[in-house]
C-alpha positions as CSV (number, residue, x, y, z in Angstrom):
1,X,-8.3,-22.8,25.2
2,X,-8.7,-19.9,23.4
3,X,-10.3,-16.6,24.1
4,X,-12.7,-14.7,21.5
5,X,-12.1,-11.0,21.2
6,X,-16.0,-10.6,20.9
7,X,-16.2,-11.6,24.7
8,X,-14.2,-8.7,25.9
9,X,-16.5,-5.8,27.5
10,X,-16.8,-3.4,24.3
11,X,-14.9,-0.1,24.2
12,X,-15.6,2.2,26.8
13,X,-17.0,5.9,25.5
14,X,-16.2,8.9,27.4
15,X,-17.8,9.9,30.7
16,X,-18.7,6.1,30.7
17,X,-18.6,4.5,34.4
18,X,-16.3,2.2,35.0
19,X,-15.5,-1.1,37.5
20,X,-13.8,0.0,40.7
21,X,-10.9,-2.0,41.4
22,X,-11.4,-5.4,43.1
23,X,-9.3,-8.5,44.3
24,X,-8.2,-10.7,42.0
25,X,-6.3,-13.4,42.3
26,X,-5.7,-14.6,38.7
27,X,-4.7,-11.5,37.7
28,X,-2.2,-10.9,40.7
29,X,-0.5,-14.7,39.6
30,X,-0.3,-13.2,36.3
31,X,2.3,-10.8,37.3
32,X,3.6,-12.5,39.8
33,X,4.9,-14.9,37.0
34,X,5.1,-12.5,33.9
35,X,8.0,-13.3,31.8
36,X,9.1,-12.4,27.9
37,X,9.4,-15.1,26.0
38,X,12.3,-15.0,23.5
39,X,11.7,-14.3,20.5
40,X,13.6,-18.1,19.4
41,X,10.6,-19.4,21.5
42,X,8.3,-17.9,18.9
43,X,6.7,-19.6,16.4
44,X,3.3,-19.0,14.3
45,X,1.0,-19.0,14.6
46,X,0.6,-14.8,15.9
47,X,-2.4,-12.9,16.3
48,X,-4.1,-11.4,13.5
49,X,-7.6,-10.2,12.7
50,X,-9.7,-9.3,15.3
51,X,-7.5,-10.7,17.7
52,X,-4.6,-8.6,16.9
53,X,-6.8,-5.5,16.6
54,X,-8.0,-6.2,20.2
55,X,-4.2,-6.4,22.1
56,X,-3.1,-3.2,20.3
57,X,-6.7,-1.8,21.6
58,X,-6.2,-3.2,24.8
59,X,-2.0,-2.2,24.5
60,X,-3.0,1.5,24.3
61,X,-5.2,1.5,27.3
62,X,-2.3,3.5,29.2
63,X,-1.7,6.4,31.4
64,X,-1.4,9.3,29.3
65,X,-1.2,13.1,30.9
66,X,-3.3,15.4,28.9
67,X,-5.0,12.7,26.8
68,X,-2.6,12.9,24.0
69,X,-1.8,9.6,22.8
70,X,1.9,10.1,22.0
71,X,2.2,6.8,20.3
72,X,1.2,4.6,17.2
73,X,1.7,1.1,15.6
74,X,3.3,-0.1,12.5
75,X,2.3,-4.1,12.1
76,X,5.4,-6.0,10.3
77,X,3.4,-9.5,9.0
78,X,4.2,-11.6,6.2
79,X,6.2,-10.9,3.2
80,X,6.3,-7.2,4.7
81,X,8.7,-8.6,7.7
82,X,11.5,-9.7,5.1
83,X,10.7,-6.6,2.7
84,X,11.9,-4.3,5.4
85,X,14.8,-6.8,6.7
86,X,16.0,-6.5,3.3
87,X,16.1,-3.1,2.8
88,X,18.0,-2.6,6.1
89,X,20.6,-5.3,5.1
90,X,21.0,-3.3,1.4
91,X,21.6,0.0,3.9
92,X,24.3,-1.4,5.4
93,X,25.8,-2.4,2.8
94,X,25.2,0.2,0.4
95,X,27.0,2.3,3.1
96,X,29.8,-0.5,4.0
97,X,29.0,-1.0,7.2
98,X,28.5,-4.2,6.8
99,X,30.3,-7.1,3.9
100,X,29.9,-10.0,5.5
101,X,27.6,-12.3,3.5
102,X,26.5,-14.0,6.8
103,X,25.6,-11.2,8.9
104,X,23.5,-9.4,5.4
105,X,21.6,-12.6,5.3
106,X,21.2,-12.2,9.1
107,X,19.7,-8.8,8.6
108,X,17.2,-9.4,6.0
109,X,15.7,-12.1,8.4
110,X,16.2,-9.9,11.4
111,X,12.2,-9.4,11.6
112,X,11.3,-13.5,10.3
113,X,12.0,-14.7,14.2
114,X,8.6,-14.2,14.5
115,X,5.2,-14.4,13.0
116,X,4.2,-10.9,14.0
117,X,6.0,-7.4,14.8
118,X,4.7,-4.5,16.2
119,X,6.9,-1.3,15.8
120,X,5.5,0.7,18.9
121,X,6.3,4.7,17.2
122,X,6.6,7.0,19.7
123,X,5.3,10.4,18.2
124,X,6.0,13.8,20.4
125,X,2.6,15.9,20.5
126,X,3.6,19.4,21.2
127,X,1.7,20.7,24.7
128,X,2.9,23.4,27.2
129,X,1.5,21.3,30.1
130,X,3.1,17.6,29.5
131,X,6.8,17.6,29.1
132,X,8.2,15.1,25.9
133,X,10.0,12.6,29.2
134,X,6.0,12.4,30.3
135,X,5.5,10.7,26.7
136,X,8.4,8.9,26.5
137,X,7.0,7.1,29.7
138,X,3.3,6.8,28.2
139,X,4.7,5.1,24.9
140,X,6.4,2.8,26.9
141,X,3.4,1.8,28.8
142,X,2.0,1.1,25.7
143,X,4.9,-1.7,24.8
144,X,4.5,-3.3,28.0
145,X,1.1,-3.1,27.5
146,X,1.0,-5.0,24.6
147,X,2.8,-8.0,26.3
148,X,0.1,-8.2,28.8
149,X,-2.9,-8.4,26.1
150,X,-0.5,-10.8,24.1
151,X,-0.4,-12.7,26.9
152,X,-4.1,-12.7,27.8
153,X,-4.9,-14.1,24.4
154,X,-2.2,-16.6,24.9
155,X,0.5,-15.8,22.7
156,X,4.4,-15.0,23.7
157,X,5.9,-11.6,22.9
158,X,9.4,-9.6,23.8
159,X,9.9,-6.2,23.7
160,X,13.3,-5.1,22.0
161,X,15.0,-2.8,20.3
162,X,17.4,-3.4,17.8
163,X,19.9,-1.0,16.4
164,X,17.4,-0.1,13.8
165,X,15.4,2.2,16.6
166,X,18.9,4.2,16.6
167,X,19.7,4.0,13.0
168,X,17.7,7.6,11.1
169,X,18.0,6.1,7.6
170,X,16.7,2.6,9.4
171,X,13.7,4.6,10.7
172,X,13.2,6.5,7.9
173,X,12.3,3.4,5.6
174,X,10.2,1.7,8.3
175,X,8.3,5.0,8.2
176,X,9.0,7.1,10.9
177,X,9.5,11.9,10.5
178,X,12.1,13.3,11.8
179,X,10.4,13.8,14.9
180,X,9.1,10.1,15.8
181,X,11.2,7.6,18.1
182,X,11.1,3.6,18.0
183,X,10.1,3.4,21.9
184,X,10.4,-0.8,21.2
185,X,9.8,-3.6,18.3
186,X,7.3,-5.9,20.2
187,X,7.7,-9.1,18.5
188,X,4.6,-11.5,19.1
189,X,3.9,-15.2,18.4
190,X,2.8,-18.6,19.6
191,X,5.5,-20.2,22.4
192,X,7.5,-23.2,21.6
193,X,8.6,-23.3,25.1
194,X,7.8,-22.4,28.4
195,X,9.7,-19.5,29.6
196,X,12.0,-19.7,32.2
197,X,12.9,-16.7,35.3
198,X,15.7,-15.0,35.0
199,X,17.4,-12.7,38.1
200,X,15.9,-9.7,39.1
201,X,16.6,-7.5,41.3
202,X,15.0,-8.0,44.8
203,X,12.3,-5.3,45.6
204,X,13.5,-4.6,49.0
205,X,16.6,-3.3,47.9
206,X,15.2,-0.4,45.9
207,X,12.7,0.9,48.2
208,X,13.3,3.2,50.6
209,X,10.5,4.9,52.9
210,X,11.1,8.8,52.8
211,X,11.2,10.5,56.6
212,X,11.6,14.4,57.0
C-alpha cells in the first residue's frame, strides 16, 4: 500500500482552525512500536518528488518559540551522495588524517548506505526572547520529525551524525556558515528488514512526581 501525498489535508494558512486532539489508536501503536531502522536495512527505492517534498513539510511541523524556524534541509540524492563522500575522503587525506586505502574508500561511500540523505542544518536566528538551547531543541524536533513522516509514507530512516557534523572543513563543503550546526544526517530509504527493539530505558525509572 502506498499513500499519495495529494491525500494529505493541504497546508494549513495562518489563523486557520485546526482539529482538536482526539483518540487514536493507530497512531498511539505507531509509537508504541517506533523504531529506526539501520541504515544497512536501507535500500532504494527513497522518497523523492512530491513525496519527499511532503515528509520534510510534514518534518518541520515542530514546536518552535517565537516562530523562527531555526532549521533547514540539504537533500544528498544520487551522484550528489558520492560527490560529497569523496570530497570528505580527499580531506582527510589531504590533511593525513587518514592513508588507509580501505577506510578512503569507506568514506567516499559514507553517504551511498542509502538512497536518500537529509542533512537537517540547524541555523541560530538571533532573538532576545528565545535562547540558542530553545533552537537546538526545535531543530531536533525537526529530525525526529522526519522519521515519523518517513515512516507514514512507508519508508525506514535513522537519524545520525557522523563525525562530519563535528568536522568545520566537513561542514564547510556540505554547505554550512560559520554559524550553522549539523543537528543530524537523516538517512531515509525503503527497508530490507523488519526492525528489531533494542533496550530502553524503563519509563518508571525517570519520572519522579515533584512534592513541596
Amino acid at each position: 500500500m502506498t499513500i499519495a501525498p495529494s491525500t494529505l489535508p493541504p497546508p494549513p494558512v495562518e489563523n486557520d482552525l485546526l482539529p482538536e486532539p482526539s483518540p487514536d489508536a493507530a497512531f498511539l501503536a505507531r509509537l508504541a512500536l517506533r523504531r529506526s531502522t539501520k541504515v544497512a536495512h536501507l535500500t532504494s527505492p527513497g522518497p523523492e518528488g512530491e513525496t519527499l517534498d511532503a515528509i520534510l513539510r510534514l518534518g518541520a511541523r515542530v514546536p518552535d518559540h517565537g516562530k523562527l524556524g531555526p532549521w533547514r534541509f540539504i537533500v544528498l540524492s544520487g551522484d550528489n551522495r558520492h560527490a560529497y563522500g569523496q570530497q570528505i575522503a580527499a580531506l582527510l587525506s589531504n590533511r593525513g588524517q587518514v592513508k588507509d586505502a580501505d577506510r578512503l574508500a569507506q568514506e567516499e561511500t559514507r553517504f551511498l548506505r542509502a538512497p536518500l540523505v537529509v542533512a537537517v542544518v540547524f541555523s541560530p536566528v538571533e532573538s532576545p526572547k528565545v535562547p540558542e538551547w530553545e533552537q537546538v531543541l526545535s531543530a531536533g524536533a525537526v529530525c525526529y520529525n522526519l522519521l515519523l513522516a518517513a515512516n507514514g509514507f512507508g519508508f525506514g530512516g535513522c537519524w545520525l551524525s557522523e563525525w562530519v557534523a563535528y568536522d568545520r572543513e566537513a561542514l564547510e563543503l556540505l554547505g554550512l556558515s560559520a554559524q550553522e550546526k549539523l543537528a543530524g544526517l537523516v538517512y531515509l530509504g525503503t527497508p530490507t528488514e523488519a526492525p528489531i527493539e533494542r533496550p530502553r530505558p524503563f519509563a518508571a525509572s525517570r519520572v519522579t512526581y515533584w512534592q513541596p
